[in-house]
C-alpha positions in Angstrom: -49.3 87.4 32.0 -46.3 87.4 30.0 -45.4 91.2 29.2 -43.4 92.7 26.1 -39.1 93.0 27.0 -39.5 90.4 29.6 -37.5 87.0 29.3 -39.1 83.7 28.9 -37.8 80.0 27.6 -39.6 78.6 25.0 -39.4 74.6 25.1 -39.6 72.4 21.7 -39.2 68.8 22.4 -35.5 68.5 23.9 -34.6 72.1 22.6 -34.6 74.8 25.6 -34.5 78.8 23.9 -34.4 81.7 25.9 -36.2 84.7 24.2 -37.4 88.2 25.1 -40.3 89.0 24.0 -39.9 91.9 21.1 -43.6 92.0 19.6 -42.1 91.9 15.8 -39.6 88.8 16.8 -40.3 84.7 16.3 -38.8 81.6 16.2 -38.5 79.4 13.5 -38.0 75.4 14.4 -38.5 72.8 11.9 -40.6 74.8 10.0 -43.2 76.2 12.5 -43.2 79.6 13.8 -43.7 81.0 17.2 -44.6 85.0 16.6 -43.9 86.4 19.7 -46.2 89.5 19.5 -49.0 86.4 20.3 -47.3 85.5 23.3 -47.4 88.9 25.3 -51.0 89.0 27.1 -50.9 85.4 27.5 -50.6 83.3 30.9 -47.3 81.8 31.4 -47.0 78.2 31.0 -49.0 78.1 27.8 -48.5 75.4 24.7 -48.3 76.8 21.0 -48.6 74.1 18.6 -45.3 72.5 19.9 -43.8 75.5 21.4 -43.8 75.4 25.2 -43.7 78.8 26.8 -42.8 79.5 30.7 -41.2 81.9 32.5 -37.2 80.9 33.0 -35.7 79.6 36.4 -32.2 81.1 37.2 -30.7 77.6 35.7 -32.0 78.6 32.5 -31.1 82.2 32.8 -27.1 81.4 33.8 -26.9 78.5 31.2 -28.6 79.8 28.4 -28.5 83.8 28.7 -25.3 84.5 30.4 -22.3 85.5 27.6 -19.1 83.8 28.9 -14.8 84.2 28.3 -14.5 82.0 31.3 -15.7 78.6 32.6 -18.7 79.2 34.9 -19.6 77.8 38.1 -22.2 75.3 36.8 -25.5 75.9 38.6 -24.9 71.8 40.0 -22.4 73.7 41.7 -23.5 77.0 42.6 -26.8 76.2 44.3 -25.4 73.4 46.7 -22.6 76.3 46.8 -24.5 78.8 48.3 -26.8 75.8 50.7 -22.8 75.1 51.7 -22.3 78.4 52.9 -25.0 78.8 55.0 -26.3 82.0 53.3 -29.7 83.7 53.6 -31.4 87.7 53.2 -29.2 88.2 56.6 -26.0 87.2 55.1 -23.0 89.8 53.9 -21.0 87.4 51.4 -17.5 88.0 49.4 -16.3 85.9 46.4 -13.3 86.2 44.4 -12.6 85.1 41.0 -16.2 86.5 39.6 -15.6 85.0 35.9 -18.7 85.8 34.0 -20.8 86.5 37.4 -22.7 82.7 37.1 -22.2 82.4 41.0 -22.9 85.6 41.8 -26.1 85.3 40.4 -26.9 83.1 42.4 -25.8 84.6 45.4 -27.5 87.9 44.6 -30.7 86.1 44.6 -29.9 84.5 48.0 -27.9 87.0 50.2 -28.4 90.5 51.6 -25.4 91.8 49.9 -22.7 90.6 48.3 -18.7 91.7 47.3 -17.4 90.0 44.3 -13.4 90.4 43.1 -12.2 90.2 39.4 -8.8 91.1 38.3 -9.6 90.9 34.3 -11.3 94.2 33.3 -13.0 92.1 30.4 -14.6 89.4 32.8 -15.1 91.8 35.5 -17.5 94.1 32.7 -19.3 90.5 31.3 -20.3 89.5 34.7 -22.4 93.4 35.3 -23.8 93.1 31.9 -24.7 89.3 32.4 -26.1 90.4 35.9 -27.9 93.0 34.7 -29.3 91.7 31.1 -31.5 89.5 33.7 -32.0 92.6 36.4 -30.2 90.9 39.1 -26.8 91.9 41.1 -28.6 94.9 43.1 -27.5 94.0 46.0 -24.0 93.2 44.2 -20.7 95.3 44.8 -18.5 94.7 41.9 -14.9 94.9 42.4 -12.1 95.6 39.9 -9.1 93.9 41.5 -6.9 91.5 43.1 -9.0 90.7 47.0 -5.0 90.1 48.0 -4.7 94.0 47.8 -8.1 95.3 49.0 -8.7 97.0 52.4 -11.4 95.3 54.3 -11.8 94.9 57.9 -11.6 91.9 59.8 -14.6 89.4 60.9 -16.9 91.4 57.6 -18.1 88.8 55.8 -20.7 85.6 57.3 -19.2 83.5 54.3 -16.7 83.5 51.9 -16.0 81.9 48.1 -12.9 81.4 46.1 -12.6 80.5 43.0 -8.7 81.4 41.8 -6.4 79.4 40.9 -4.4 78.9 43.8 -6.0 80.4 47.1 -3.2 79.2 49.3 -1.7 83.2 49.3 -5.1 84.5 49.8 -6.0 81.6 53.0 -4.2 84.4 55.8 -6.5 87.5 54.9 -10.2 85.3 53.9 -9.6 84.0 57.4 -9.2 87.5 58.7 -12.3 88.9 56.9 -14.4 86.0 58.0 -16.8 85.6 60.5 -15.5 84.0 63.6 -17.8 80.2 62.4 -18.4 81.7 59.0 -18.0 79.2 55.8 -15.5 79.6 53.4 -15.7 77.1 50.1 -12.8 76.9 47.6 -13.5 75.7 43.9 -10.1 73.7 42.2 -10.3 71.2 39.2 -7.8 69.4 40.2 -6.5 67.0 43.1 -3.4 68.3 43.4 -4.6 71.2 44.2 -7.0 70.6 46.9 -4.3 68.9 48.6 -1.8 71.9 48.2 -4.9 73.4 50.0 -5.4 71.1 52.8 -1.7 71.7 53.6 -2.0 75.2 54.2 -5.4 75.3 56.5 -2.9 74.9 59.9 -5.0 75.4 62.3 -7.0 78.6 61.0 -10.2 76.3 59.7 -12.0 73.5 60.9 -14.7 71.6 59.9 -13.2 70.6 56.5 -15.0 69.0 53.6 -14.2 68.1 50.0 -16.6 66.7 47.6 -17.7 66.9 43.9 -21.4 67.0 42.3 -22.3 64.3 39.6 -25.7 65.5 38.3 -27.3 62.3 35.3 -30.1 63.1 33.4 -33.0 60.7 31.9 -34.7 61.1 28.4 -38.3 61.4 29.5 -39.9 59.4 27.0 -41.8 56.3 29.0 -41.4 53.9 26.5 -37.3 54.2 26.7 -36.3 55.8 29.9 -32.8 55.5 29.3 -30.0 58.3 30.8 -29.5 61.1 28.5 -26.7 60.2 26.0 -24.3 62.8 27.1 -23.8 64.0 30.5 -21.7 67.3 32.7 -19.4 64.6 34.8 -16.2 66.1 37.0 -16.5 70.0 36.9 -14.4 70.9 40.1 -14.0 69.5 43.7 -15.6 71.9 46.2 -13.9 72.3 49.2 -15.9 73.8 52.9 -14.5 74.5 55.9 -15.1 76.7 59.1 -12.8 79.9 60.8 -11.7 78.5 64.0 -11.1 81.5 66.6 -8.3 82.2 68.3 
């Protein structure tokens, strides 16, 4: 049963809301009115007049709930992300570049405990509120500073992310943290610099991928089931690869 403070997305047609539930709040679309007070009590999945009401997914959460200064990790992105990096309840994971804490989210929901690095104080405070808005990130560490400069010990971490401009200074010390095996996955925009990357591996990493993640969606009306007029196309190449040991 839906309960009063908790989250949920209210569906109208094409239009996706995410509400919480205050008993004297509503929403107002194309003239009718969904009064939340008559929502609490109710089963989830329940159809008001037009209003669709269900509980949110984590997509909906990070795409329609999280407040952002930065480009996220699109969840196209961070769910294959986090199936890339092999990670599971056992896992210890670090990222760094935390932006507005979209693939941390993710991770937190995934791992067993996670370290994430943020040099802007503004981003670094956006990504614990957005975490926390949702009540996720307890098993999140938040980090105010550069990972080039912290003091962790070697073979720590089961699987690493970066997502910094250039990583090529930070390639000597995530292969030091990692897991002798572990995953490490890189985000860039551009070509250029996944190549500046691939230069710079030596022979630390093995196992190298790069790919990017088209995602196309359909209107679902039966009678015209066309692709949806705009799409999310290129959003970064992702880049895997593998510690090699000594």
């Amino acid at each position: 049963m839906f309960r009063e403070g908790e989250w949920v997305l209210i569906r109208y047609e094409e239009k996706r809301y995410l509400r919480r539930l205050d008993p004297s709040g509503s929403l107002n679309v194309r003239r009718e009115v969904l009064r939340f007070r008559d929502l609490i009590g109710k089963p989830e999945g329940i159809r008001v007049g037009r209003f669709e009401v269900f509980r949110p997914t984590l997509e909906e959460i990070i795409l329609l709930g999280f407040s952002r200064k930065t480009q996220i990790v699109y969840p196209k992105d961070a769910f294959y992300i986090a199936f890339k990096l092999g990670v599971d309840r056992n896992s210890k994971v670090l990222e760094f570049g935390t932006g507005s804490g979209a693939l941390c989210a993710v991770l937190s929901v995934i791992a067993g405990e996670v370290h994430t690095y943020e040099v802007v104080e503004e981003f670094h405070r956006i990504a614990k509120e957005n975490l926390s808005r949702f009540g996720l990130g307890g098993n999140v560490k938040f980090h105010l500073g550069d990972f080039l400069e912290a003091e962790v010990p070697e073979n720590t971490f089961d699987a690493v992310f970066v997502d910094v401009k250039d990583p090529v200074p930070y390639l000597e010390k995530v292969h030091g943290v990692l897991k002798v095996g572990g995953v490490a996955g890189f985000l860039l925009p551009t070509t250029n610099q996944v190549s500046a990357l691939l230069r710079n591996f030596g022979g630390k990493f093995g196992g190298v991928e790069v790919l990017e993640i088209l995602v196309r969606y359909y209107k679902t009306v039966p009678e015209r089931l066309r692709p949806e007029d705009t799409m999310v196309g290129h959003t970064a190449y992702l880049t895997f690869c593998r510690k090699v040991g000594s």
